[in-house]
Each structure stands twice: as structure tokens, then as C-alpha cells.
N, CA, C and O atoms as CSV, one atom per row, in Angstrom:
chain,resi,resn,atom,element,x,y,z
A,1,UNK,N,N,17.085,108.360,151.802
A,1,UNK,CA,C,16.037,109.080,152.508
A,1,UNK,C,C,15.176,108.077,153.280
A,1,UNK,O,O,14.772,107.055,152.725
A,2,UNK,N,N,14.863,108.389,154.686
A,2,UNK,CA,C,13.595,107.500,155.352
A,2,UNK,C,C,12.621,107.563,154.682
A,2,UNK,O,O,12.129,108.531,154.103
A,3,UNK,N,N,12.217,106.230,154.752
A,3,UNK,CA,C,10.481,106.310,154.479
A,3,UNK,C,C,9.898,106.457,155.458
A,3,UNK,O,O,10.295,106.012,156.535
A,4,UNK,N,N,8.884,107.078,155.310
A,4,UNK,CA,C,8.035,107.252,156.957
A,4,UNK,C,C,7.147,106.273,157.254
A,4,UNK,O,O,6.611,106.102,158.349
A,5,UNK,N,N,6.947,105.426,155.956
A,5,UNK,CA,C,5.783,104.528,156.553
A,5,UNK,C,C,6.927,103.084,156.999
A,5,UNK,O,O,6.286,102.103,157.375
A,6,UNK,N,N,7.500,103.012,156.994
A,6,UNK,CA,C,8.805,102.062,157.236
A,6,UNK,C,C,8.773,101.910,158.702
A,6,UNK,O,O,8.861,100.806,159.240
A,7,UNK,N,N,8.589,103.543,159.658
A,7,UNK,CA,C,8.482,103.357,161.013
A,7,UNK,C,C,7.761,104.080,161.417
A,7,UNK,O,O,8.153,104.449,162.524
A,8,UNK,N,N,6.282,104.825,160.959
A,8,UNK,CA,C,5.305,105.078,161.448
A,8,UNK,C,C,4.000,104.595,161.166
A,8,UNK,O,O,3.662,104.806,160.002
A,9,UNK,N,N,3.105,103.973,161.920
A,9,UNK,CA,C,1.906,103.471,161.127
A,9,UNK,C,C,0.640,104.351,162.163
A,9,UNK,O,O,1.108,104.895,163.163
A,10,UNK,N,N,-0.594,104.461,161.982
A,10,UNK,CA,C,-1.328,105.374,162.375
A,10,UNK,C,C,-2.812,104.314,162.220
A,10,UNK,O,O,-3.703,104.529,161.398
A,11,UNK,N,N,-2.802,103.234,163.154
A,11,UNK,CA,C,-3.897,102.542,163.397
A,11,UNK,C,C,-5.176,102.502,164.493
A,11,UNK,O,O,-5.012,102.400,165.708
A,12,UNK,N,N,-6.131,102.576,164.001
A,12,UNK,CA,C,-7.279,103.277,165.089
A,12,UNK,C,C,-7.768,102.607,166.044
A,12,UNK,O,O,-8.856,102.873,166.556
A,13,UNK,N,N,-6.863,101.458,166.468
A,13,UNK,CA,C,-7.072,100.697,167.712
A,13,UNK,C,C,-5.599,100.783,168.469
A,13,UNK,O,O,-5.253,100.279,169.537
A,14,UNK,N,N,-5.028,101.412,167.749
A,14,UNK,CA,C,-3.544,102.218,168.501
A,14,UNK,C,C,-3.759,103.253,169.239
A,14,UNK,O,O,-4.477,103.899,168.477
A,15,UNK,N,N,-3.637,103.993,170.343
A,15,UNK,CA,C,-3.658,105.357,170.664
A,15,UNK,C,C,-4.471,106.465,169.336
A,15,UNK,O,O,-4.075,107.410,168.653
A,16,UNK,N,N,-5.640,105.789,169.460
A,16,UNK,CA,C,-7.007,106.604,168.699
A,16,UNK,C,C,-6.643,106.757,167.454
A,16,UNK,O,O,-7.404,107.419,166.748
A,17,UNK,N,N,-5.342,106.172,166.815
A,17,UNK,CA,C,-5.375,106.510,165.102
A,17,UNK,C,C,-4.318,107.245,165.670
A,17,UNK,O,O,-3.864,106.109,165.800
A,18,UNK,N,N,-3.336,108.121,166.212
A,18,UNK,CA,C,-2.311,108.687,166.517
A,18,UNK,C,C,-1.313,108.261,165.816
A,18,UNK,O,O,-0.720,107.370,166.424
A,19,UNK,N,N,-0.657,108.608,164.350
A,19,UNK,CA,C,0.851,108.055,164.015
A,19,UNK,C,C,1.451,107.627,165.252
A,19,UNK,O,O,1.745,108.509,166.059
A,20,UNK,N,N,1.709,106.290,165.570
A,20,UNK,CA,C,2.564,105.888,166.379
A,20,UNK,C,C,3.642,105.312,165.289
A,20,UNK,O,O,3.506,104.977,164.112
A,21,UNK,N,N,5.170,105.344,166.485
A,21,UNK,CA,C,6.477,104.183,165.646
A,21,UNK,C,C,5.780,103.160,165.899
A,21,UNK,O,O,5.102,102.879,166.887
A,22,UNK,N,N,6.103,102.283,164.376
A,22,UNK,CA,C,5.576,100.936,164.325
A,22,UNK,C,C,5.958,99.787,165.557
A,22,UNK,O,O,7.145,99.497,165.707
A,23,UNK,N,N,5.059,99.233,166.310
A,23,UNK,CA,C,5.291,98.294,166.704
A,23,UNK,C,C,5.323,98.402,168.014
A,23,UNK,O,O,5.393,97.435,168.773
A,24,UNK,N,N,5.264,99.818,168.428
A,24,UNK,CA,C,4.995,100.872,169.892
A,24,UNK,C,C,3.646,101.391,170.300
A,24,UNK,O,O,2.666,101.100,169.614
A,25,UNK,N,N,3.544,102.052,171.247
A,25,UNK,CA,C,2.249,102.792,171.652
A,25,UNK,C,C,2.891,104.050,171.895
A,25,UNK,O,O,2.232,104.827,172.586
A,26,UNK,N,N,4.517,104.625,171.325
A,26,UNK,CA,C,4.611,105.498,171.342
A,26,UNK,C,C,4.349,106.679,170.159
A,26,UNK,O,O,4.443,106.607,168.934
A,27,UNK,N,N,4.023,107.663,170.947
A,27,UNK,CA,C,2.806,108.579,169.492
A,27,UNK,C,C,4.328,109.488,169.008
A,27,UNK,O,O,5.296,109.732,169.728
A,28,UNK,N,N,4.092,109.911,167.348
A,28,UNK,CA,C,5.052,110.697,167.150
A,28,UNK,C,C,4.974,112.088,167.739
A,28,UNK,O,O,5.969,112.789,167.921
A,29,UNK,N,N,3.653,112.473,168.044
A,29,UNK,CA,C,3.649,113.834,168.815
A,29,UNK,C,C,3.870,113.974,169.977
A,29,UNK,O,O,3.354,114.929,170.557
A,30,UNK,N,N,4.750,113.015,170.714
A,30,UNK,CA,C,5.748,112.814,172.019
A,30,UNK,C,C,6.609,112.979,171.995
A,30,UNK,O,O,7.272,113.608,172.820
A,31,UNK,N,N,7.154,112.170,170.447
A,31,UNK,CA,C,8.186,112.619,170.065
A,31,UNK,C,C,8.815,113.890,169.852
A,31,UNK,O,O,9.951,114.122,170.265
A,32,UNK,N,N,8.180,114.648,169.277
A,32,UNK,CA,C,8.144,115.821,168.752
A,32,UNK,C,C,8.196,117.367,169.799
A,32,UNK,O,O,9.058,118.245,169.795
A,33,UNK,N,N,7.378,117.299,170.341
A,33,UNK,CA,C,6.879,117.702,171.640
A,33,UNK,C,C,8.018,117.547,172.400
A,33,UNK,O,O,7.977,118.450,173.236
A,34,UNK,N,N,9.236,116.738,172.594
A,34,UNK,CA,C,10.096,116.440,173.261
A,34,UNK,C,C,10.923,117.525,172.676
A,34,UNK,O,O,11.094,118.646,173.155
A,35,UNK,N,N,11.409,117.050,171.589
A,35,UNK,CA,C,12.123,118.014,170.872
A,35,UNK,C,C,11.562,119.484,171.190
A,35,UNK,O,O,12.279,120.090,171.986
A,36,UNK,N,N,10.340,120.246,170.701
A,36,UNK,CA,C,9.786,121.213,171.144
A,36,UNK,C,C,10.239,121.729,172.766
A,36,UNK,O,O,10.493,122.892,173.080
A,37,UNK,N,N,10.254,120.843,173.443
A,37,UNK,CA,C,10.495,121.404,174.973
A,37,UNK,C,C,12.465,121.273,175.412
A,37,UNK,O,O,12.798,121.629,176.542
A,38,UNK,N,N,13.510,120.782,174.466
A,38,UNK,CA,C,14.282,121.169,174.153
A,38,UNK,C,C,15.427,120.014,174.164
A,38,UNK,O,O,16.648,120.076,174.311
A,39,UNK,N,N,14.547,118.958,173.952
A,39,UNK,CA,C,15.545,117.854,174.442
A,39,UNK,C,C,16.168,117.189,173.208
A,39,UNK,O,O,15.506,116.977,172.192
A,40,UNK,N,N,17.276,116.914,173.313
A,40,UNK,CA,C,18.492,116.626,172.391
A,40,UNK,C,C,17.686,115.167,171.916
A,40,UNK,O,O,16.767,114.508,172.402
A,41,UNK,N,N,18.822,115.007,170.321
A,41,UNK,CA,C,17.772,113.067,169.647
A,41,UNK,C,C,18.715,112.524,171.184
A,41,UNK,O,O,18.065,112.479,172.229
A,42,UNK,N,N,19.741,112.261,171.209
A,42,UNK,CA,C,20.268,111.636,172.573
A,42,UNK,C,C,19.663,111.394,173.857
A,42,UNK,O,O,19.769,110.360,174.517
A,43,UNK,N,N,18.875,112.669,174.223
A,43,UNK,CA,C,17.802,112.596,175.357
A,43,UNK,C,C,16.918,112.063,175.115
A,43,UNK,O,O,16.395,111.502,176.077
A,44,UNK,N,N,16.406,111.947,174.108
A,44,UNK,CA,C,14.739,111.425,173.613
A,44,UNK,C,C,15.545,109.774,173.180
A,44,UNK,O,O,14.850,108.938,173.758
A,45,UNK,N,N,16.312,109.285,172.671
A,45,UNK,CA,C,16.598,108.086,172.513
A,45,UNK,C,C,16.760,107.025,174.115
A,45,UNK,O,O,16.396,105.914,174.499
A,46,UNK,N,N,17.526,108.190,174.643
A,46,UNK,CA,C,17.556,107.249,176.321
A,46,UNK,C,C,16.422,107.804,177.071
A,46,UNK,O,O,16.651,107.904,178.276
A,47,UNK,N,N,15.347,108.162,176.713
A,47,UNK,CA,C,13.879,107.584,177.193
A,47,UNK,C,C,12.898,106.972,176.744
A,47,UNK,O,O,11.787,106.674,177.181
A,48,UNK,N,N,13.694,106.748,175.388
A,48,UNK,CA,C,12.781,105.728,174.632
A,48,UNK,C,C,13.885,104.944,173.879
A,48,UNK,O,O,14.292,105.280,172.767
A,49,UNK,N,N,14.299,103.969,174.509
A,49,UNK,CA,C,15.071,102.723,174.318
A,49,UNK,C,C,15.345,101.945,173.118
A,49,UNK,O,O,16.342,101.384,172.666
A,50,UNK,N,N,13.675,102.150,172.608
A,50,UNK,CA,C,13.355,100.918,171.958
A,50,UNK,C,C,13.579,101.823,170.743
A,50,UNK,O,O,13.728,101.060,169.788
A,51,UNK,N,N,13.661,102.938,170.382
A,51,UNK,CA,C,13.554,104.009,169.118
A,51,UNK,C,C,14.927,104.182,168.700
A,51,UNK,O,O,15.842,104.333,169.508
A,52,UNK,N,N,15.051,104.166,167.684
A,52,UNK,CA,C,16.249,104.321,166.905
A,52,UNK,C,C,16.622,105.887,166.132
A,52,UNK,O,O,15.624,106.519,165.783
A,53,UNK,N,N,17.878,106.483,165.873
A,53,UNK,CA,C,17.801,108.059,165.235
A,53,UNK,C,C,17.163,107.939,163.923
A,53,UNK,O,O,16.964,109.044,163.419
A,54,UNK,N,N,16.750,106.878,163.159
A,54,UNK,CA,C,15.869,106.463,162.085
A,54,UNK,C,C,14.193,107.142,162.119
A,54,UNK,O,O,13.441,107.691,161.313
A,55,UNK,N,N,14.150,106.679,163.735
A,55,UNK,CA,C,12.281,106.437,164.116
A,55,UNK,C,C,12.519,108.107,164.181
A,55,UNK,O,O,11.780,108.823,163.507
A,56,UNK,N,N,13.576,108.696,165.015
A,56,UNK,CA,C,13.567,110.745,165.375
A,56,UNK,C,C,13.708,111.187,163.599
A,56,UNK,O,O,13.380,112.313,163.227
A,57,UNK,N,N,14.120,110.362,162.836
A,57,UNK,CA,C,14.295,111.396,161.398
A,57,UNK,C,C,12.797,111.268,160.613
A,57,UNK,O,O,12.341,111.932,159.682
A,58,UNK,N,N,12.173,110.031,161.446
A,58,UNK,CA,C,11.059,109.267,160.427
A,58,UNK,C,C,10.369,110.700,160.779
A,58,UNK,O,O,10.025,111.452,159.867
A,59,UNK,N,N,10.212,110.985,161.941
A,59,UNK,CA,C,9.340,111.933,162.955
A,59,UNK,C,C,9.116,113.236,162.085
A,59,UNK,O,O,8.186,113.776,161.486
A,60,UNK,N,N,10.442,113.453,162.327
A,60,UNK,CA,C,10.801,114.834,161.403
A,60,UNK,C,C,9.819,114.643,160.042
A,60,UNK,O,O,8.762,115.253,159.877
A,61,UNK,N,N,10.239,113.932,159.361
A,61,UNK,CA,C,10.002,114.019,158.017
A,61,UNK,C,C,8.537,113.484,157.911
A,61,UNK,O,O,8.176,113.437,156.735
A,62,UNK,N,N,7.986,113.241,158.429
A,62,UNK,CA,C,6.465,113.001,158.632
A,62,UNK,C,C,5.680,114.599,158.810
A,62,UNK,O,O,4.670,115.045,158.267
A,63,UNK,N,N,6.670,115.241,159.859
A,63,UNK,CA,C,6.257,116.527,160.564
A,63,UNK,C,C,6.240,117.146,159.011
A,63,UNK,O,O,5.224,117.404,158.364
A,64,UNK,N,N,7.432,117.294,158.639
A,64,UNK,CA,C,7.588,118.520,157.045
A,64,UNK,C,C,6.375,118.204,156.231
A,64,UNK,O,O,5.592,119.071,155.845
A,65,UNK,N,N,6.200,116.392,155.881
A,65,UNK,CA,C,5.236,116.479,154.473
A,65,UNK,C,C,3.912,116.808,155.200
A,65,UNK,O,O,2.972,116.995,154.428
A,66,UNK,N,N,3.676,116.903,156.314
A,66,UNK,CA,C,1.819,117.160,156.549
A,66,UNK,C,C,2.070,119.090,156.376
A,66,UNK,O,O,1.025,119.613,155.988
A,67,UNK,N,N,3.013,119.922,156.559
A,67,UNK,CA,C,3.104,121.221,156.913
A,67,UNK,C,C,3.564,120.992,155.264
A,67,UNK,O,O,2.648,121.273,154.492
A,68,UNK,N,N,4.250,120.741,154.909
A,68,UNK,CA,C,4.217,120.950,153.533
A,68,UNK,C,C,3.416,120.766,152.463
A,68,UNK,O,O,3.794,121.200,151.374
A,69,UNK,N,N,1.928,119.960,152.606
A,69,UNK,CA,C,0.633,119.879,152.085
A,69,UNK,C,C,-0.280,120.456,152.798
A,69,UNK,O,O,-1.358,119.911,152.561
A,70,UNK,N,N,-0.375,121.248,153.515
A,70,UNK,CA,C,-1.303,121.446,153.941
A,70,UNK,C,C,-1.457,123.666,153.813
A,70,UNK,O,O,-0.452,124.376,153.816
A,71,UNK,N,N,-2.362,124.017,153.757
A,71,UNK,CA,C,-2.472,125.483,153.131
A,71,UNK,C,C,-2.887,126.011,154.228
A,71,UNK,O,O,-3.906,125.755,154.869
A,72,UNK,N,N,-1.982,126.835,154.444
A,72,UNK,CA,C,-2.548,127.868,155.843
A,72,UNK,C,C,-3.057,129.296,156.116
A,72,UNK,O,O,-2.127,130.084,155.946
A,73,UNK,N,N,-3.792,129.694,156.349
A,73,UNK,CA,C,-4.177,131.193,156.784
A,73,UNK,C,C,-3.418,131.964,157.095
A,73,UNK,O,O,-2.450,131.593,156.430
A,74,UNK,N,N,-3.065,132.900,157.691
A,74,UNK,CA,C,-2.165,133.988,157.998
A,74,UNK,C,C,-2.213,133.833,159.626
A,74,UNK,O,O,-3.294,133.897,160.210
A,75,UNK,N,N,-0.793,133.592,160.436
A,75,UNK,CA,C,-1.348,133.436,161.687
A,75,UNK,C,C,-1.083,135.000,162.464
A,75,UNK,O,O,-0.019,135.593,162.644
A,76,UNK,N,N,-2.541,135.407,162.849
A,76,UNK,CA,C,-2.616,136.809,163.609
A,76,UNK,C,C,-2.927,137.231,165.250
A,76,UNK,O,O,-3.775,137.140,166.138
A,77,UNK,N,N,-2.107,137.551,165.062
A,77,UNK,CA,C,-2.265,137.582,166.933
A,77,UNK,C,C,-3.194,138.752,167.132
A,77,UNK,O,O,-3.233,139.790,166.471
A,78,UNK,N,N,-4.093,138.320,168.382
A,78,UNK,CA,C,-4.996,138.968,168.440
A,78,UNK,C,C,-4.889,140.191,170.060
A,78,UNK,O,O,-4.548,139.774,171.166
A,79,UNK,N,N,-5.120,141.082,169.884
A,79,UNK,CA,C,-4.403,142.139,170.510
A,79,UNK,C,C,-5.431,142.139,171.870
A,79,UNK,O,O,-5.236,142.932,172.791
């Protein structure tokens, strides 16, 4: 299993405290967001060079444990 802190660190002279991959100024919610708008790990790897399918699983699994600790309301759409 990845560790996430292996390739994400979240320092506040980095892009405001933003989980960035270690050693980048790239934020994981670019990452992510990429994916979201529909782009393959292949697409997101050949625009970010320097990222490995390690840094896209770190992403992921960073994404699950904050949604998986965290307690949510009921989401209601408002008419």
C-alpha cells in the first residue's frame, strides 16, 4: 500500500499549506481535478513529467482517508 506521506507533504510556505507532491509546487487538488474533468493517469502523467502512477495513487488515497474521517450532513439540493 502507498504511504501518502512518502509523496505528499502540505507545507505553509508551499502553495499556502496546499498538500503538494513532495518536492513540487504541484497541489494534489490539480491533480485530482484533472481526473474530475476526465483525464486518464496517462494524460495527467504526460503533463506532469516529473509525477509518477505512485504520486496519482498517493492522490487517491489521501482523497479516501480525509472523506473517510470526516462526518457529513445530508447533501440537499435546494429547489
Amino acid at each position: 500500500m502507498i504511504k501518502t506521506e512518502d509523496y505528499v507533504s502540505a507545507d505553509p510556505e508551499v502553495c499556502h499549506g496546499k498538500p503538494c507532491f513532495k518536492g513540487t509546487r504541484i497541489m494534489v487538488a490539480s491533480v485530482l481535478e484533472l481526473f474530475e474533468g476526465g483525464q486518464s493517469t496517462r494524460q495527467i502523467l504526460e503533463a506532469y513529467p516529473g509525477l509518477t502512477p505512485q504520486h496519482i495513487q498517493a492522490a487517491l488515497h489521501l482523497a479516501s482517508e480525509l472523506l473517510d474521517n470526516e462526518q457529513f450532513i445530508s447533501f440537499r439540493r435546494s429547489a
